[in-house]
C-alpha positions as CSV (number, residue, x, y, z in Angstrom):
1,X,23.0,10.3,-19.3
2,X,20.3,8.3,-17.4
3,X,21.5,6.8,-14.0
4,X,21.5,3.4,-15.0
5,X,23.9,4.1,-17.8
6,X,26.5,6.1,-14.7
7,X,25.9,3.1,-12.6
8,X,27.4,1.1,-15.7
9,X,29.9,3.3,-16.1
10,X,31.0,3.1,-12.7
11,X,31.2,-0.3,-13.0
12,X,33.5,-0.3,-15.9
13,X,35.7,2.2,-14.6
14,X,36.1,-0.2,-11.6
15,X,37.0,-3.5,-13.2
16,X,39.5,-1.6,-15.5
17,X,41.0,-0.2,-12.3
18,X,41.1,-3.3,-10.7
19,X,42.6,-4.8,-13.9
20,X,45.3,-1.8,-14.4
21,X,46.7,-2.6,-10.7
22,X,47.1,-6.4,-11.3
23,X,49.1,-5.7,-14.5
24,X,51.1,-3.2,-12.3
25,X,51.9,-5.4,-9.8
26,X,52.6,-8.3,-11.9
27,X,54.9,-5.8,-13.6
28,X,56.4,-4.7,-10.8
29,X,57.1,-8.8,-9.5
30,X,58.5,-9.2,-12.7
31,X,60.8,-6.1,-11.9
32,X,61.6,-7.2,-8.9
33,X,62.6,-11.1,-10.0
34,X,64.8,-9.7,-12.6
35,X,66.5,-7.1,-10.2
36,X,67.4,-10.3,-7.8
37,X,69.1,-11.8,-10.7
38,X,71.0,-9.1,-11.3
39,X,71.6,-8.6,-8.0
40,X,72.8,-12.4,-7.8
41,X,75.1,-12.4,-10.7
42,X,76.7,-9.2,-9.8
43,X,77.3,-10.7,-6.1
44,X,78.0,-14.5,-7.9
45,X,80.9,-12.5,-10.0
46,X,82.4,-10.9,-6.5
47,X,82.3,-14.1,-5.0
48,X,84.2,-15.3,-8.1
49,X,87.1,-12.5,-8.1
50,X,87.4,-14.1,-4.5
51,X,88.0,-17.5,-5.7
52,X,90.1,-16.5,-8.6
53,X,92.4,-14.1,-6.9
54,X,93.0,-16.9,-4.1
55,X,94.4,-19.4,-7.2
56,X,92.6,-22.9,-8.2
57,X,95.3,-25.1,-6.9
58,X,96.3,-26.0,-3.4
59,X,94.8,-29.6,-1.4
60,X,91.5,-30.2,-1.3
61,X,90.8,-29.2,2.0
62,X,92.4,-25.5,1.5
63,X,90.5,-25.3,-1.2
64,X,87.1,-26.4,0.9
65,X,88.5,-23.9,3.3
66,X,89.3,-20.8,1.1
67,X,85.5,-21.0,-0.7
68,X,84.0,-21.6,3.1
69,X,85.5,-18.3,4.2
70,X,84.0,-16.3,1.2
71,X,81.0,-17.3,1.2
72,X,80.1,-18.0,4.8
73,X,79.0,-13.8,5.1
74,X,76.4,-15.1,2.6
75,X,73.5,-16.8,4.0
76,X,71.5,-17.6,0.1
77,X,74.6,-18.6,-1.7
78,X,77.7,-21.3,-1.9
79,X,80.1,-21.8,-4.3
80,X,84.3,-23.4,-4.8
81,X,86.1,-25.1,-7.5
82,X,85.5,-27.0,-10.4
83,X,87.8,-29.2,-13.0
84,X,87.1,-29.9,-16.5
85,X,85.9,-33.2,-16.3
86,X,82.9,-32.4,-14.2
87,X,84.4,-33.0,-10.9
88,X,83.6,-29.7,-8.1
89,X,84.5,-28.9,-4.5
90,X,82.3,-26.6,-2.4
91,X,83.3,-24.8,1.1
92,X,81.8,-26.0,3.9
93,X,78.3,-24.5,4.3
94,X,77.7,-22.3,7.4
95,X,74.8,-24.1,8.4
96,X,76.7,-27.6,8.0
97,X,76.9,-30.3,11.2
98,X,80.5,-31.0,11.7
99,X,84.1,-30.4,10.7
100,X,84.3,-30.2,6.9
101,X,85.0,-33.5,5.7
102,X,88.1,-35.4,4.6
103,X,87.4,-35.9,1.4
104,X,85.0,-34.1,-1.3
105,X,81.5,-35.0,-0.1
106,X,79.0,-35.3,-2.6
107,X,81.2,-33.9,-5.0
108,X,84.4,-36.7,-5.6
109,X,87.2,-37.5,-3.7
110,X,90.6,-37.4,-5.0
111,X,91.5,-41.2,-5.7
112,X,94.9,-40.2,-7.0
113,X,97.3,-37.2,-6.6
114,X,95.9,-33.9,-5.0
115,X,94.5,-31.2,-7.4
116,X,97.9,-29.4,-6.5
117,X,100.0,-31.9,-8.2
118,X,97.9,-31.5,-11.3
119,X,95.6,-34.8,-10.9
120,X,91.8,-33.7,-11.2
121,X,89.6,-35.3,-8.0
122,X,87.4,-38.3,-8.9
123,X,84.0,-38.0,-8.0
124,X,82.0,-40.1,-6.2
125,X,78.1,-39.8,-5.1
126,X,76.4,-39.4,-1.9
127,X,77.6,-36.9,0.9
128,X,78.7,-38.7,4.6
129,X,74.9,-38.4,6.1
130,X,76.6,-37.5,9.3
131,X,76.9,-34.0,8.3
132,X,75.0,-33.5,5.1
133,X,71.8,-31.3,5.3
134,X,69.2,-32.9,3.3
135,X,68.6,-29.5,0.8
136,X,68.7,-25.9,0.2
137,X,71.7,-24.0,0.6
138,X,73.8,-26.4,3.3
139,X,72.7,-30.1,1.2
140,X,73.3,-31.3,-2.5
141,X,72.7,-29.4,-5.2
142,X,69.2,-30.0,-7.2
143,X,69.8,-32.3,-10.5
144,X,69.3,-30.0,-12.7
145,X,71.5,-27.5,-11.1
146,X,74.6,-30.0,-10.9
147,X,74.1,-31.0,-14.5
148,X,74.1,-27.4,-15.4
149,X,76.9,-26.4,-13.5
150,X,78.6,-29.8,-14.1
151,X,78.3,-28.8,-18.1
152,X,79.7,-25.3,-17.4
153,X,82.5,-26.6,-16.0
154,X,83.7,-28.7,-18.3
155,X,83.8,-26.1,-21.0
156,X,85.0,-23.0,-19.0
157,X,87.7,-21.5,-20.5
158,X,90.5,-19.8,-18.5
159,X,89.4,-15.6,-17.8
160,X,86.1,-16.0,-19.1
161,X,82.6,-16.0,-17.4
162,X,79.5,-17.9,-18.3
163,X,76.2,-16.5,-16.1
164,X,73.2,-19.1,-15.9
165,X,69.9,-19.3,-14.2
166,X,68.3,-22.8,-13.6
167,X,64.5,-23.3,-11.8
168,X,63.9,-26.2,-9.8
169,X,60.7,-26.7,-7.4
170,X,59.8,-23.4,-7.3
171,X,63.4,-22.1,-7.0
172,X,66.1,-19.9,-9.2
173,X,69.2,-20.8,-8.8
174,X,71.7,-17.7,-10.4
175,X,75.1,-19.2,-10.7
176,X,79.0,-18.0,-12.7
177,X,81.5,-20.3,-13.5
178,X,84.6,-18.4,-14.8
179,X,88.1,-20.3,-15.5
180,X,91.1,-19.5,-13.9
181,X,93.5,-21.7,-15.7
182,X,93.1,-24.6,-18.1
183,X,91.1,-27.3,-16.5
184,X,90.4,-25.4,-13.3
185,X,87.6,-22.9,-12.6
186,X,85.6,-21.1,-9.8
187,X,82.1,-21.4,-9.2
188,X,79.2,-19.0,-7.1
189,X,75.6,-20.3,-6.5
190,X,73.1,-18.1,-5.5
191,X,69.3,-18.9,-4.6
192,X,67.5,-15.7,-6.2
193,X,63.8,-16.5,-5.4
194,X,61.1,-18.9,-3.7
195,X,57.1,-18.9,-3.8
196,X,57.4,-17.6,-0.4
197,X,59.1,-14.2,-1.6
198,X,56.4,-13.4,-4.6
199,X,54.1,-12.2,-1.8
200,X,51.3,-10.0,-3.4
201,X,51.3,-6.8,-1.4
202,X,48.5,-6.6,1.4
203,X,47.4,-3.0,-0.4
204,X,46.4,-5.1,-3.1
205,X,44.2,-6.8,-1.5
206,X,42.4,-4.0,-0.3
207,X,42.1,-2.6,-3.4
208,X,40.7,-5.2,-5.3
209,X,38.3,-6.5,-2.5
210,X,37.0,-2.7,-2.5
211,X,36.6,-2.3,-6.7
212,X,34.7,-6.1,-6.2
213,X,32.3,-4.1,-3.1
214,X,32.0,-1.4,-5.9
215,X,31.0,-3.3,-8.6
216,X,28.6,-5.3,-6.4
217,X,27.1,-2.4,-5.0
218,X,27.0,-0.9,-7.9
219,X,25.0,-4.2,-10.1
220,X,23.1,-4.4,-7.0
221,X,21.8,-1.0,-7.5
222,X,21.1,-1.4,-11.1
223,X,19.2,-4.5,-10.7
224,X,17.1,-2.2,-7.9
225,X,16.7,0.6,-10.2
226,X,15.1,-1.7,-13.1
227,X,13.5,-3.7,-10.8
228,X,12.0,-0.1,-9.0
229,X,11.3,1.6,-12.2
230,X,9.3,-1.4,-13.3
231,X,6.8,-1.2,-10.6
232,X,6.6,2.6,-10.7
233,X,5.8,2.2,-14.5
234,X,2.8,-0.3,-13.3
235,X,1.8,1.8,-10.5
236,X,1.4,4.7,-12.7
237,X,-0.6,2.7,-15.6
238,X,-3.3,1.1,-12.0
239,X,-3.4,5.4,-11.0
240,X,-4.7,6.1,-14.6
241,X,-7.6,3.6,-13.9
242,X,-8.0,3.9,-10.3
243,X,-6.0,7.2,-8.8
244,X,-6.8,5.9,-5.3
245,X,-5.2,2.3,-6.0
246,X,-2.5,1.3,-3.8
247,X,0.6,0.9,-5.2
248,X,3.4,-1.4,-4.5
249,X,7.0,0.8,-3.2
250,X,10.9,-0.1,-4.4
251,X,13.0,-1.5,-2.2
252,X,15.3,1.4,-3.1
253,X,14.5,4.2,-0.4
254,X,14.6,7.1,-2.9
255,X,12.3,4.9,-5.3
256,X,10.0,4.3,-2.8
257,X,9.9,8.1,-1.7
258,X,8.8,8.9,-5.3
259,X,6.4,6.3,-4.9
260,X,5.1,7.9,-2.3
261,X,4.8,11.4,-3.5
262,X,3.5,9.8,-6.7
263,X,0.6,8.0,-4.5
264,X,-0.6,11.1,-2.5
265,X,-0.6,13.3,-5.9
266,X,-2.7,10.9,-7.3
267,X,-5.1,11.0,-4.0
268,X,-4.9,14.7,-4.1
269,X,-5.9,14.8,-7.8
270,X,-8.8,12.3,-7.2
271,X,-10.4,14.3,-4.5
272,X,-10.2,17.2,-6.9
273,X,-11.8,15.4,-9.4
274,X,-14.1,14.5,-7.0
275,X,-14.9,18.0,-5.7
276,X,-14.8,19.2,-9.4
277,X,-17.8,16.6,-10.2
278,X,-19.7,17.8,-7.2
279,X,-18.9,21.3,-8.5
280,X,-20.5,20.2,-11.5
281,X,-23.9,19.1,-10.3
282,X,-24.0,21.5,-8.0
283,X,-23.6,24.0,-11.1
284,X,-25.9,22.0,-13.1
285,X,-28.3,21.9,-10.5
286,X,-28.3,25.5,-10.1
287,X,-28.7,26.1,-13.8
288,X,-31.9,24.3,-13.6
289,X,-33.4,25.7,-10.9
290,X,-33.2,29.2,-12.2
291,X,-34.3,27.9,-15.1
292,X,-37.2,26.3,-13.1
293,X,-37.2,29.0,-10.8
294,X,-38.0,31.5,-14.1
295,X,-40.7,29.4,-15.0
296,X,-42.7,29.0,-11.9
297,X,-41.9,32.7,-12.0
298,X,-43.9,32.9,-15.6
299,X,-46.6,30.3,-15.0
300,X,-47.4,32.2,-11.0
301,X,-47.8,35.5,-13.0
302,X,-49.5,33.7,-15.5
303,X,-52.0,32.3,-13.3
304,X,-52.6,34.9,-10.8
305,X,-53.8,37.3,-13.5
306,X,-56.6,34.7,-13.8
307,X,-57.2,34.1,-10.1
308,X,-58.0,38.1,-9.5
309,X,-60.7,37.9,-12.1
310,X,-62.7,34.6,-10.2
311,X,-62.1,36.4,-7.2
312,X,-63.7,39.8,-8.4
313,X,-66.5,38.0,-10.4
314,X,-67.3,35.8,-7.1
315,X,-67.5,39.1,-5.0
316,X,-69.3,40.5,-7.2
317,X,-72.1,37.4,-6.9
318,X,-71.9,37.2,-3.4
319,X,-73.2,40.6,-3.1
320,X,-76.0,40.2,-5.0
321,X,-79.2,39.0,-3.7
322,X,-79.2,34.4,-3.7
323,X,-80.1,32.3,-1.2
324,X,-77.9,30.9,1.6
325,X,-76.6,28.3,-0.1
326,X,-75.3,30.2,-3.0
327,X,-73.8,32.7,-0.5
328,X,-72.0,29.2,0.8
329,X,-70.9,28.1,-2.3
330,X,-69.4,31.4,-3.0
331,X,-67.6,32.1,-0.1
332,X,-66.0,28.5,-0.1
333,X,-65.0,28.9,-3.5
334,X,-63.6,32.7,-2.6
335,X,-61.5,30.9,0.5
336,X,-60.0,28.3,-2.1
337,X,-59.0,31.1,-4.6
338,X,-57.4,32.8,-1.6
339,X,-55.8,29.9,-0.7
340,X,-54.6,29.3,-4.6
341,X,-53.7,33.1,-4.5
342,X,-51.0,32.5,-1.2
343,X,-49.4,29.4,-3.4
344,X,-48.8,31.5,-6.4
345,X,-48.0,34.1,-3.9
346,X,-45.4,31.4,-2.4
347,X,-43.8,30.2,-6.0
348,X,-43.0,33.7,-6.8
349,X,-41.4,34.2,-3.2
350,X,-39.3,30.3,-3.6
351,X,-38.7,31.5,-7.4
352,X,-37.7,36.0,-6.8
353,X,-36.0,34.7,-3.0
354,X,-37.6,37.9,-1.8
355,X,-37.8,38.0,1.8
356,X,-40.1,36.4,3.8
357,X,-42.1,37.8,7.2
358,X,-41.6,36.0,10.5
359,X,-43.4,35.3,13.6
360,X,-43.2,33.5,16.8
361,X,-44.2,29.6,16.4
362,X,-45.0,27.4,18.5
363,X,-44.0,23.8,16.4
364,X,-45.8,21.3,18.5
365,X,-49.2,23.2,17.9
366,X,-48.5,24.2,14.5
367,X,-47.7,20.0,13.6
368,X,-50.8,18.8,15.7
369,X,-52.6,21.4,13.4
370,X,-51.4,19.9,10.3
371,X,-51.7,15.9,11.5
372,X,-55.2,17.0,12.2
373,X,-55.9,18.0,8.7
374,X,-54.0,15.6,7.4
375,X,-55.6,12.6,9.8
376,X,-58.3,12.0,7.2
377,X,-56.2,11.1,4.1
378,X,-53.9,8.9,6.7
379,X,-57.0,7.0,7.8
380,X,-57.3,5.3,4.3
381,X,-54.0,3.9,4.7
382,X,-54.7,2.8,8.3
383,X,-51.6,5.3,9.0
384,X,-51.5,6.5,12.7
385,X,-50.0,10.2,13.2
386,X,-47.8,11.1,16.0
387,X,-45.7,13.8,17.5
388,X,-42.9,14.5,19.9
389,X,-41.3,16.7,21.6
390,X,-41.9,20.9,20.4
391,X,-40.0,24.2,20.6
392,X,-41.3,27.5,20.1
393,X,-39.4,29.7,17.4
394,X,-39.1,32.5,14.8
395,X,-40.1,31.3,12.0
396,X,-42.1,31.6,8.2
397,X,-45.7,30.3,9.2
398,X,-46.5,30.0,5.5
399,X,-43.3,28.3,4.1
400,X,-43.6,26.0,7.7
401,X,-46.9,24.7,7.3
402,X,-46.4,23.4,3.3
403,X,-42.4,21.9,4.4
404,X,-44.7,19.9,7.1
405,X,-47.8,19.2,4.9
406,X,-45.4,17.9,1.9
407,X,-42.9,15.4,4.0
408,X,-46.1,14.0,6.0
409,X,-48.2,13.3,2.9
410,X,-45.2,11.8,1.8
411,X,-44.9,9.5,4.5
412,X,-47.8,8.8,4.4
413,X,-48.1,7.3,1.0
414,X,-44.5,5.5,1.5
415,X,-45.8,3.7,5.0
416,X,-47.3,0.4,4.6
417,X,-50.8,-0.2,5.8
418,X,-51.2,0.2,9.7
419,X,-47.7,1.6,10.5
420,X,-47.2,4.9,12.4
421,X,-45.6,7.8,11.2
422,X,-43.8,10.0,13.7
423,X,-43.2,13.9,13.8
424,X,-40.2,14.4,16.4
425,X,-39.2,17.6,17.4
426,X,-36.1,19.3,18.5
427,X,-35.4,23.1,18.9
428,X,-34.9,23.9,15.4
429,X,-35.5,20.7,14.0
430,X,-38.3,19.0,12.5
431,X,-37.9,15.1,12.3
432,X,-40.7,13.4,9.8
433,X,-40.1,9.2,10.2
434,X,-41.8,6.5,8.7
435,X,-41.7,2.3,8.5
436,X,-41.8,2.6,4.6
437,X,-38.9,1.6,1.8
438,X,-37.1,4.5,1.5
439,X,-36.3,6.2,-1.9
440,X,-35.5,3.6,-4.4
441,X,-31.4,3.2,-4.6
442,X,-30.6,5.4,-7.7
443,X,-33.2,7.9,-7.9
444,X,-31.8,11.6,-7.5
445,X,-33.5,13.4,-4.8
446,X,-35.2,16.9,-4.4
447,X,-34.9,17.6,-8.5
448,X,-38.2,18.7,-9.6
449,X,-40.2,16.1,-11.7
450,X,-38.6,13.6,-9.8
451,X,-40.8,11.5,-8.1
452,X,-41.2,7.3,-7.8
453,X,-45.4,7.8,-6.9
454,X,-47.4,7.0,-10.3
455,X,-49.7,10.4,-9.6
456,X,-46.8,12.2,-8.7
457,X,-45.4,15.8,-9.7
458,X,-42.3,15.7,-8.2
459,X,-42.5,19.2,-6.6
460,X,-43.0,18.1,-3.5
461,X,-39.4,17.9,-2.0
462,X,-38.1,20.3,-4.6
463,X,-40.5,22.8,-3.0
464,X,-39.6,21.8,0.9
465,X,-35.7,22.4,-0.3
466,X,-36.4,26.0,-1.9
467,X,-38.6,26.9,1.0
468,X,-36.2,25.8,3.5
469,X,-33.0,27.2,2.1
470,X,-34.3,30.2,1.0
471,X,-35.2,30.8,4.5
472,X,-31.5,29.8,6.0
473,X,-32.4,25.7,6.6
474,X,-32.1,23.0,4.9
475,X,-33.6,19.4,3.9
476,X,-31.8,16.4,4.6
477,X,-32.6,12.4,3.7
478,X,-31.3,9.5,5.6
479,X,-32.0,5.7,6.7
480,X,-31.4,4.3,10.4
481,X,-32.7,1.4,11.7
482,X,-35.1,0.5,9.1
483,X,-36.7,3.7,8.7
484,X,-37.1,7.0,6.4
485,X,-35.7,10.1,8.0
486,X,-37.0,13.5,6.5
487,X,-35.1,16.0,8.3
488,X,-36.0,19.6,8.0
489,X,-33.6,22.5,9.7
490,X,-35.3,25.8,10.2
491,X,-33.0,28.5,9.5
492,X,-31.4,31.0,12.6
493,X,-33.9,33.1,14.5
């Protein structure tokens, strides 16, 4: 079951809680009313086995007197003596102002003989106001009461009871008439209930308030759940796109941690994408340069087999007899062979990574060396050569001298006409700078065949890279300030 279905059922269960105690206590009111009334009737019938047992007949005010003494114990009833033709005499009401009055109050005074010579009192309305109480139990009976009780009397018959209940503003009145004799008969009122006693308990209260706080809470955390699994659902379909997008948290605090959590996984699997693409190219890039590295292999073999024959052939013509300039001829073209011999010499080394024979250097004379050879080719670019700063170390004269002669050719075909090219150096670093462009945004760098020069081969940097790395460097690009920065790191000492 999902936990926006328990939150519903929650809810439910609440509301029919709530709904099961108001039927309870409505039951339970409705209980109680009907266990006043029997209460009343039962206490209306002891009141009238008082009235009965005292006799109906006697004068008026004994009469008044007799019911007055029975029911002054009882503070929510009244009650005295009725004849059959309506007519009704009531004790004097405990709360009353006053002696009890002469004749029959509200309910009829006797114009002829007294109810113990046989003659039935003849009524007459409206109590003496000066010691009436205006209503409830000590004043006049409701309407609807004295028409009911009025009614009873009239058809009482002698040793039976007749129980009624009559509402009036809010109020039950629970009252007995039973005759005592033919024409005469006793009466008990009783006031059973008011608005003021169908109080709903204070627990019930509580109760409900609390189910509504539960049912609140509870819609208020279903409307958070939707409203949090919504934006989780559209942060995860912007991660598939972008898995470093930010996403949007819940309100809800648990939501929002799983937002969280969901938004560093998907940072941690982007940078391992990442790395795995670098991986990648790194592989690829490897795969080709053994595959490059096996051809320079092949074509250096291929070559030097070649080389050995000029070389033995030019030896062999330099030893015989020729005139001088012959002899020149020869033994330049012998020092270029030799020279040819070292490169192929050099592509196997960068191709085999066999190791490589080191020797104290000092850099600043071994770059003044190279700008000097180079100054010619820089003069027809109007290209000025410079160097700074120098360090002495132990290092691969060979594999030193073509790093330098490669970035500074470079630089000097990327520098515009009349700018200065710079060689700065630091301990173990050598610092080529020039005023030109840069490498074109987009062009991979140090891949052979690689190049943006219209004569170029590409080898250039591939073959500074090899050189330096297989000798513990490295070969760095960057742009500052306007300028090209080739950065070369000889390896440890």
């Amino acid at each position: 079951m999902s936990l926006r279905s328990r939150l519903l059922v929650v809810a439910t269960l609440a509301i029919v809680a709530l709904a099961t105690a108001i039927v309870t206590v409505l039951q339970l009111v409705d209980d109680r009313a009907s266990r006043e009334l029997a209460e009343a009737h039962t206490s209306d019938h002891a009141a009238l086995a008082a009235l009965a047992a005292g006799g109906g007949r006697g004068t008026h005010d004994d009469l008044r007197v007799r019911a007055a003494a029975i029911f002054a114990p009882i503070s929510d009833a009244r009650g005295g003596y009725c004849w059959s033709d309506g007519s009704y005499v009531e004790g004097a009401s405990i709360g009353a102002r006053g002696p009890p009055p002469d004749d029959f109050g509200d309910h009829g005074a006797p114009p002829g003989p007294p109810p113990d010579r046989g003659g039935p009192p003849q009524r007459h309305d409206g109590p003496p106001p000066d010691h009436a109480p205006p209503h409830g139990h000590d004043g006049p009976l409701p309407p609807p009461v004295r028409v009911a009780l009025e009614t009873a009397c009239k058809s009482a018959i002698a040793g039976a009871t007749v129980d009624r209940d009559v509402a009036d503003r809010g109020e039950v009145f629970a009252f007995a008439v039973r005759g005592i004799e033919p024409g005469v008969a006793a009466f008990a009122i009783r006031t059973v209930s008011t608005p003021s006693d169908t109080r709903w308990p204070p627990a019930l209260g509580v109760i409900a308030l609390a189910t509504l706080l539960v049912i609140a809470l509870n819609l208020h955390a279903l409307v958070q759940l939707r409203r949090g699994a919504a934006q989780l659902a559209d942060a995860l379909a912007r991660l598939e796109v972008d898995p470093r997008a930010a996403i949007e948290r819940p309100a809800t605090r648990e939501l929002a941690d799983v937002a969280g959590g969901v938004q560093k996984l998907a940072g941690r699997l982007a940078d391992a994408r990442a790395r795995e693409l670098e991986l990648e190219r790194e592989r690829n890039h490897a795969r080709r340069m053994s595959s490059l590295g096996h051809l320079v292999a092949g074509i250096a073999h291929e070559v030097r087999n070649p080389l050995t024959g000029i070389k033995l052939l030019l030896d062999g013509i330099r030893r015989r007899e020729g005139d001088a300039k012959t002899k020149t001829d020869v033994d330049t073209a012998l020092r270029e062979v030799a020279r040819l011999d070292k490169l192929v010499a050099a592509c196997l080394g960068v191709a085999r990574d066999s190791g490589v024979e080191r020797t104290e250097l000092e850099l600043g004379g071994l770059v003044d060396e190279r700008l000097a050879t180079l100054g010619a080719h820089a003069a027809t670019r109007g290209v000025t050569l410079a160097r700074t700063g120098t360090s002495t170390r132990l290092a691969d004269r060979d594999a030193v001298v073509r790093i330098v002669d490669n970035l500074v050719r470079n630089a000097i075909d990327a520098s515009p006409d009349g700018a200065a090219v710079e060689v700065a150096i630091d301990g173990a670093t050598i610092d080529v700078i020039d005023r030109g462009p840069g490498v074109p945004e987009g062009q991979v760098l140090f891949e052979p065949f690689v190049t943006s020069k219209p004569d170029g081969t590409g080898l250039g940097l591939w073959m500074s890279l090899a050189l330096a790395e297989a000798r513990g460097g490295t070969l760095r690009y960057r742009r500052a300030d306007g300028m090209t920065h080739f950065t070369v790191e000889l390896g440890p000492a």
